[in-house]
C-alpha positions as CSV (number, residue, x, y, z in Angstrom):
1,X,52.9,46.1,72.6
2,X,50.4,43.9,74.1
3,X,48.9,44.1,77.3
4,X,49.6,40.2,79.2
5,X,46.0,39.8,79.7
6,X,45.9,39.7,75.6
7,X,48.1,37.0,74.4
8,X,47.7,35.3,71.1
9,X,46.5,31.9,71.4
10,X,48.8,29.5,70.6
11,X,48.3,27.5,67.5
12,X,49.7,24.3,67.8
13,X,47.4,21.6,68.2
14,X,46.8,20.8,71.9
15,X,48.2,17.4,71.8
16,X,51.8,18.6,70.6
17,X,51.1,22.0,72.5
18,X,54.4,22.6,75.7
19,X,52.9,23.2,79.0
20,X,52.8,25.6,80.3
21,X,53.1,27.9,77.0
22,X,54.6,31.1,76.6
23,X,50.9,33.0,77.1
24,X,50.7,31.3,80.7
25,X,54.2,32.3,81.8
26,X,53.6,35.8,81.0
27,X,50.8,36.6,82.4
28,X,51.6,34.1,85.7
29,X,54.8,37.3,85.5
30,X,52.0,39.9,84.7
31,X,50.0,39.1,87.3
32,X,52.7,38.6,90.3
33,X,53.9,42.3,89.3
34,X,50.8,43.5,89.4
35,X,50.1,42.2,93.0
36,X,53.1,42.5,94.6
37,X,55.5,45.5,92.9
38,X,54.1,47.3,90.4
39,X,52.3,51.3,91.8
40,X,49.2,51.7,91.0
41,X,49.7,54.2,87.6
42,X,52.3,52.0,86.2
43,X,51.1,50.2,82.8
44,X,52.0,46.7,82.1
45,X,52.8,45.6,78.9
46,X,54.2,42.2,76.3
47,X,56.9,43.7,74.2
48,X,57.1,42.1,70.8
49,X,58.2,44.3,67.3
50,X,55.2,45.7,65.8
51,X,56.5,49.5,65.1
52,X,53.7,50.9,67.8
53,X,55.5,54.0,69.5
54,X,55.8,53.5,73.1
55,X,53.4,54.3,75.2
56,X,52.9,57.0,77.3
57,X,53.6,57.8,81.1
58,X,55.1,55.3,83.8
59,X,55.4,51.3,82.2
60,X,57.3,48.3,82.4
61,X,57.6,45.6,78.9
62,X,58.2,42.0,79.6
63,X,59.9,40.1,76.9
64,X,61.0,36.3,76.5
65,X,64.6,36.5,75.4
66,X,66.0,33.0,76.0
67,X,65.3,29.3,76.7
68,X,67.9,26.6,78.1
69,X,67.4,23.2,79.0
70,X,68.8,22.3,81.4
71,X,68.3,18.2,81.7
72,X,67.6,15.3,79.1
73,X,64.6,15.2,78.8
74,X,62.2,12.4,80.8
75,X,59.4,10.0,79.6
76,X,56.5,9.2,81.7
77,X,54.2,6.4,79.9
78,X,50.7,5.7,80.6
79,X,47.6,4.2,78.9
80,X,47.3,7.0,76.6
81,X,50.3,7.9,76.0
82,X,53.2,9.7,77.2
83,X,54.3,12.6,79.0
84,X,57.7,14.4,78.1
85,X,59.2,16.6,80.5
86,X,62.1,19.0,80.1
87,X,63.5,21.7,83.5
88,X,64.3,24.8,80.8
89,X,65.0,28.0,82.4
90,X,63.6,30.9,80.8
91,X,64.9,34.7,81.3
92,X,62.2,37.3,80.7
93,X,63.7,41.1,80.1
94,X,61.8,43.8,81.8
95,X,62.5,47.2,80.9
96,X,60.8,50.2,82.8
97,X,60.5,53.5,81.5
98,X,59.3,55.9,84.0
99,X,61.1,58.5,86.6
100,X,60.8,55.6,89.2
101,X,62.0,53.0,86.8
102,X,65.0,52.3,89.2
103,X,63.0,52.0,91.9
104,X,60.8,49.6,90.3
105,X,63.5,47.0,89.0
106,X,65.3,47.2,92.6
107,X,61.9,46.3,94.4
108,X,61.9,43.5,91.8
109,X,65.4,42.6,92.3
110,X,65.2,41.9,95.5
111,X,61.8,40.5,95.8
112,X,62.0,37.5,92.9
113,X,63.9,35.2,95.3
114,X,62.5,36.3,98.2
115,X,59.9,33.3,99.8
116,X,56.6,34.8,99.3
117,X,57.5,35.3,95.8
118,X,59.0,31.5,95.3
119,X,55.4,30.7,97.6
120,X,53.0,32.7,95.4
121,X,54.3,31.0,92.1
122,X,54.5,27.3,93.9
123,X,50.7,27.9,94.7
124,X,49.9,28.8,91.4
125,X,52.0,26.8,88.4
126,X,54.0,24.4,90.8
127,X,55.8,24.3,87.1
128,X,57.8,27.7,87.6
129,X,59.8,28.8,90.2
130,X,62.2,31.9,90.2
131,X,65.6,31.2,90.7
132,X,67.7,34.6,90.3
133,X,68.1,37.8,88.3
134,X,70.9,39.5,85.9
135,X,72.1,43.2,86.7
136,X,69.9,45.9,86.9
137,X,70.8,48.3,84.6
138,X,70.1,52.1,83.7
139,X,69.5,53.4,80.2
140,X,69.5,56.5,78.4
141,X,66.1,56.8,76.4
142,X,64.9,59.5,74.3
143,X,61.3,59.3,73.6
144,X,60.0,60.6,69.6
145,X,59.6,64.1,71.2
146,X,63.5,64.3,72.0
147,X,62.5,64.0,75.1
148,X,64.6,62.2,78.0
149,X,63.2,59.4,79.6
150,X,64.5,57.3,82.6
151,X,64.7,53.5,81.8
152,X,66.0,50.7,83.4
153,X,66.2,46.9,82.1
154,X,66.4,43.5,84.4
155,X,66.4,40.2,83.2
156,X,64.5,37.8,85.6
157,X,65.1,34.0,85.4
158,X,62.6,31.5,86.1
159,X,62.9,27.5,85.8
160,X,59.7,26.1,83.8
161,X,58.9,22.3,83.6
162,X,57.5,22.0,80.5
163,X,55.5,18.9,79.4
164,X,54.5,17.5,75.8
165,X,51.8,15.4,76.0
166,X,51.8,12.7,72.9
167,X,49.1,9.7,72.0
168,X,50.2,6.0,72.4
169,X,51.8,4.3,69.3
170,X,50.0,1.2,69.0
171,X,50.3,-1.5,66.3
172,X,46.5,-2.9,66.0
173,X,47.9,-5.8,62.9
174,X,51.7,-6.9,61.9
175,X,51.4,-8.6,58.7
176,X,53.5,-12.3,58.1
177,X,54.7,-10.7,54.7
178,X,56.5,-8.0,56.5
179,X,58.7,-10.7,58.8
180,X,61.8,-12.0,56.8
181,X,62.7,-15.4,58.6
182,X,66.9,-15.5,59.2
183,X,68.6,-19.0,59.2
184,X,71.8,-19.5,60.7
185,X,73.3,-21.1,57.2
186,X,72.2,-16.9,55.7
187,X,73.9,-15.2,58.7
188,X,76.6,-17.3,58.9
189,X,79.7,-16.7,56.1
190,X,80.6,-19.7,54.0
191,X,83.7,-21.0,54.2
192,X,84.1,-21.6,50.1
193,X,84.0,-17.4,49.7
């Protein structure tokens, strides 16, 4: 697990890099949970497979499970270069583990369309806005100590506009040997074949 304030960076160089990038949109997540749902003994974490057990007392694990676009993409050309933009809507899979995990998701629930929540994000990344949630569902977990554990899982869905900012293609010289110069007698079939 990793806490969202302790992303990887993201390795791709920063002209072919999407904005915003996964580390941004989890912690945006990270932080509106923290401010607006999560109690104050409730850890926050990134899921991602690294055989760590799980940890202990009340948590919630946020994990990117899908991307969609959702248009063709869009080309916006300038002096430097362009801008590609593509709407994709990303669902995120929160699952709470906790003896108020319920309670948790359903505050969730019904808070991630409300309008403060669609406001708070707009203020931040005008590039995300929430747009609706899957089922809530209850689990049956049973921790390394045989232990039972309520858990719940939600899958929250947000639209992202994601960017990709490349360089201008330019030509600075075009070379006369590289131009092949077309007569209408070479285009044209003969009538003797």
């Amino acid at each position: 697990m990793v806490p969202p304030d302790r992303h990887p960076p993201d390795s791709m160089p920063t002209e072919f890099q999407l904005t915003p990038t996964d580390s941004t949109v989890m912690q945006m997540l990270g932080d509106w949970l923290k401010a607006e749902i999560l109690p104050e003994n409730w850890s926050l974490f990134q899921g991602q497979q690294n055989r760590l057990p799980m940890p202990s007392g009340s948590h919630l694990v946020m994990q990117p499970t899908t991307r969609r676009p959702l248009a063709t993409n869009s080309h916006d050309h300038d002096e430097e270069g362009v801008t590609i933009s593509q709407p994709v809507e990303l669902s995120i899979r929160l699952t709470a583990r906790g003896p108020e995990s319920l309670t948790v998701l359903s505050s969730v629930s019904t808070l991630w369309r409300d309008r403060r929540t669609v406001a708070w994000f707009r203020h931040r990344r005008p590039d995300m806005a929430p747009i609706d949630t899957g089922p809530l569902t209850q689990q049956d977990f049973t921790s390394a100590e045989q232990q039972y554990e309520a858990s719940a899982t939600l899958t929250l869905r947000l639209i992202i506009m994601t960017t990709l900012k490349r360089p201008a293609e330019t030509a600075t010289a075009l070379g006369m040997a590289s131009m092949v110069e077309a007569t209408l007698t070479t285009l044209l079939p003969s009538a003797d074949h």
